[in-house]
KEVEXGU-866488 format. One record per residue: residue in one letter; chain; x, y, z of N, C-alpha, C in turn. Coordinates in Angstrom, 3 decimals. Layout:
N
A	A	X	Y	Z	X	Y	Z	X	Y	Z
...
! end
This chain:
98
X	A	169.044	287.832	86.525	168.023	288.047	85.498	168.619	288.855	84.344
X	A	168.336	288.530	83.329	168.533	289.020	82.249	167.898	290.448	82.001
X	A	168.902	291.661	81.759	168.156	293.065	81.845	167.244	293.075	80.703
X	A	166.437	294.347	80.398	165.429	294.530	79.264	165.519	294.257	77.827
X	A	165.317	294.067	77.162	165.637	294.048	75.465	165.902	295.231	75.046
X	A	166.698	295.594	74.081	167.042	296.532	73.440	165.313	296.521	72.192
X	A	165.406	297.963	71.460	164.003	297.788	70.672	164.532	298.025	69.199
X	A	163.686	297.060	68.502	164.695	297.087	67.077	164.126	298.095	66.436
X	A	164.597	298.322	64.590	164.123	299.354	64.337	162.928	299.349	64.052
X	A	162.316	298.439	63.726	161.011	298.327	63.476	160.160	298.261	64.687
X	A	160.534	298.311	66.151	159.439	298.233	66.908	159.600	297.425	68.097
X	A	160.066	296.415	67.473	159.641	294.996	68.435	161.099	294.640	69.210
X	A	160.714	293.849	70.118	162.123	293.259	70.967	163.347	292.690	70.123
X	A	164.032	292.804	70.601	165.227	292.333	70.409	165.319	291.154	71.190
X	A	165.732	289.615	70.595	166.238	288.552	71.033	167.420	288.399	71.459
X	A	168.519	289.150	70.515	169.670	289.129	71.097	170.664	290.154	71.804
X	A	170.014	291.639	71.913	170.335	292.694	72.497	169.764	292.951	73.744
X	A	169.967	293.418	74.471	169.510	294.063	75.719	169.820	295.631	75.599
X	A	169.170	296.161	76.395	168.785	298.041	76.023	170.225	298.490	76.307
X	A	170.418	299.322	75.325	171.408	300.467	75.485	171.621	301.344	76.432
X	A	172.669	301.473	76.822	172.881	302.490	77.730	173.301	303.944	77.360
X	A	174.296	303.916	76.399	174.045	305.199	76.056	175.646	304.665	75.388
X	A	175.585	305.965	73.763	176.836	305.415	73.041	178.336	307.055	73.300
X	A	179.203	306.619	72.641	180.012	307.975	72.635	180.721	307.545	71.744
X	A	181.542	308.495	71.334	182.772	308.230	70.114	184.157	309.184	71.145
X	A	185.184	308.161	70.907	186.584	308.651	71.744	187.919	308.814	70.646
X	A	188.635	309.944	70.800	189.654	309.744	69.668	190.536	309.395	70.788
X	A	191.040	308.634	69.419	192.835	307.607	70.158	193.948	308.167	68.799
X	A	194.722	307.865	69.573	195.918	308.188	68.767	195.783	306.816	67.454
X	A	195.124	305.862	67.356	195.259	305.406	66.372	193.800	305.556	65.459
X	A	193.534	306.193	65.694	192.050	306.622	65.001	190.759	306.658	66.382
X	A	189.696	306.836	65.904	188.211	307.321	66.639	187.669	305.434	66.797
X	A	187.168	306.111	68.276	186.267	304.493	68.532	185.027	304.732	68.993
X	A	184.102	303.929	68.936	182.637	304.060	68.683	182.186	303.188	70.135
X	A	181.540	303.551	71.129	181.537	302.842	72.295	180.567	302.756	72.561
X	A	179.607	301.676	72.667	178.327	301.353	73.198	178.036	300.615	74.497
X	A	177.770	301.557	74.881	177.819	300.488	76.729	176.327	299.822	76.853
X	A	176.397	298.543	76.893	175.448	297.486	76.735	175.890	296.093	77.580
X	A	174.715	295.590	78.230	175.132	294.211	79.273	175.142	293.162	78.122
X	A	174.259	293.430	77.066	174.613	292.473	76.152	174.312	292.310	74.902
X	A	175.258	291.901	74.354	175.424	291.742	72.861	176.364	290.591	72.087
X	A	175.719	289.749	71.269	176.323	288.675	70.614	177.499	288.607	69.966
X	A	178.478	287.769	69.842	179.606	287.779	69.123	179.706	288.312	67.662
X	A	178.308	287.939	66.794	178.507	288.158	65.992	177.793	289.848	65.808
X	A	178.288	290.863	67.020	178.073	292.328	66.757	178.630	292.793	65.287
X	A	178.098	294.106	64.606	178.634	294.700	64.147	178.159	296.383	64.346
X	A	179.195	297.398	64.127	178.267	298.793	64.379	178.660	299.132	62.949
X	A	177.347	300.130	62.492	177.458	300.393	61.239	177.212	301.836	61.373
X	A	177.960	302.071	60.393	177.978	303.705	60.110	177.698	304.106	58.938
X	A	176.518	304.228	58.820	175.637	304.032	57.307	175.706	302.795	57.082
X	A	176.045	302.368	55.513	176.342	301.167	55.219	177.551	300.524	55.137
X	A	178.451	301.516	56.176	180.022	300.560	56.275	179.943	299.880	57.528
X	A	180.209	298.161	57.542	180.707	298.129	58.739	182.037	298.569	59.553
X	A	181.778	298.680	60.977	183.467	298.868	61.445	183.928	297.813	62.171
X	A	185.404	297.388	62.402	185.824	296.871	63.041	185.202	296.312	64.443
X	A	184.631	295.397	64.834	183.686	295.278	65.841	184.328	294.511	67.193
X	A	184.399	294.757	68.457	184.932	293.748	69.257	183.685	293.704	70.899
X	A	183.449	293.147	70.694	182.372	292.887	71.839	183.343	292.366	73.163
X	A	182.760	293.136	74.276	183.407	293.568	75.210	182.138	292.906	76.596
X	A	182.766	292.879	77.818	181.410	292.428	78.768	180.675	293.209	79.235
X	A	181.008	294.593	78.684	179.768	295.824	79.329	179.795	296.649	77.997
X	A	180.322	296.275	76.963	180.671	297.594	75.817	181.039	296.612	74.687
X	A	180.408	297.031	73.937	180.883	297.104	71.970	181.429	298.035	71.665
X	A	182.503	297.679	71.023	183.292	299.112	70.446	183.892	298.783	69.010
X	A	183.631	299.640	68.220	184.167	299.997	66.643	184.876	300.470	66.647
X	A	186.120	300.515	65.593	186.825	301.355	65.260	186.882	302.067	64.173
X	A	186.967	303.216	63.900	186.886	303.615	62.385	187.439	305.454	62.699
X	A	187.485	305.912	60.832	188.829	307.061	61.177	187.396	307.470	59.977
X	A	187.644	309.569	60.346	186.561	310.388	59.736	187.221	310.262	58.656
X	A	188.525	310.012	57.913	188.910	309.996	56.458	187.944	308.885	55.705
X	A	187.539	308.098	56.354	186.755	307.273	55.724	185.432	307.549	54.772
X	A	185.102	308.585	55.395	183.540	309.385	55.031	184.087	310.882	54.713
X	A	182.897	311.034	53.554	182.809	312.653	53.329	181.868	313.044	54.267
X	A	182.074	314.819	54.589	181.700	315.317	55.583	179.718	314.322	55.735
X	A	179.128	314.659	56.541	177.540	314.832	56.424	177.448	313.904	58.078
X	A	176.111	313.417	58.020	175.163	312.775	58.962	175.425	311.285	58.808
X	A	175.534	310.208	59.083	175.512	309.150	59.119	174.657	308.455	60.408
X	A	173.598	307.400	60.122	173.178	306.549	60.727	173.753	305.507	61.275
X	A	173.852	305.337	62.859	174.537	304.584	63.732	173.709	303.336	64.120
X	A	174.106	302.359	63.869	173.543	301.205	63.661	174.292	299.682	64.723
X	A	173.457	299.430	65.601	174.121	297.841	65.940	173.120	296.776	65.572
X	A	174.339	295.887	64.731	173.484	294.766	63.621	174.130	293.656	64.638
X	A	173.340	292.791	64.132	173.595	291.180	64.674	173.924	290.327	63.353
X	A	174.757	290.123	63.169	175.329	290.289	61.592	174.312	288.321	61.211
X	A	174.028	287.492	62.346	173.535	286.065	62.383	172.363	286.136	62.210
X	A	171.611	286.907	62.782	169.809	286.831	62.477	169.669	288.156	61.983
X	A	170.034	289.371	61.712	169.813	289.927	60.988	169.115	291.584	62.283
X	A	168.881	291.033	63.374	168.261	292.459	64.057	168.869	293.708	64.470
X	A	168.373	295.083	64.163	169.397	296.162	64.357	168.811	297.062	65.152
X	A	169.657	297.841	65.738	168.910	298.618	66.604	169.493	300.027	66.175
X	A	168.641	301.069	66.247	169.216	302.106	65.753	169.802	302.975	66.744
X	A	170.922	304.080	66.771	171.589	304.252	67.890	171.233	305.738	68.199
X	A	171.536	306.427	66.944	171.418	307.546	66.598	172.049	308.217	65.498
X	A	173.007	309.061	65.299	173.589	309.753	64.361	174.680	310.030	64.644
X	A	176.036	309.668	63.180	176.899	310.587	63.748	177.206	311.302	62.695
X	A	177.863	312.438	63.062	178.196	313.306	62.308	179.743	313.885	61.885
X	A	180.163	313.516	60.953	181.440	313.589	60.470	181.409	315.253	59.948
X	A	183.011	316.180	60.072	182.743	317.461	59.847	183.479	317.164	58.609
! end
């Protein structure tokens, strides 16, 4: 069976997400990665960090971004997984660049 829907930002189900499990950010020696552990998510993922996308690679238990804090000036940024084909996003939480 197919697990629960993820909930978009506006409210309603998600068609092509299933619920989040919970996200983290990991530094690597080649920059910071953005890890969303999820049973499922479409090829055409993207995670957004504000309005940049990052590097996206959909994985069979995890989406993961890549992206480096030189990219952004310090502040808050909104963490975002888009379905870049129909358009639904789910909001993740915040991250915060120092």
């Amino acid at each position: 069976a197919r697990p629960p829907a993820a909930t978009l930002e506006d409210g309603s189900p998600s068609t092509v997400f299933c619920e989040i499990d919970k996200w983290s950010t990991k530094q690597r020696a080649d920059g910071e990665k953005i890890r969303i552990k999820t049973l499922c998510g479409p090829r055409s993922s993207a995670i957004y960090v504000g309005d940049t996308a990052l590097t996206t690679k959909v994985h069979l238990n995890a989406i993961e971004g890549q992206f480096s804090r030189a990219m952004f000036t310090p502040g808050e940024y909104p963490l975002r997984l888009v379905d870049t084909l129909s358009g639904e996003a789910v909001a993740l939480g915040t991250l915060t660049v120092d």
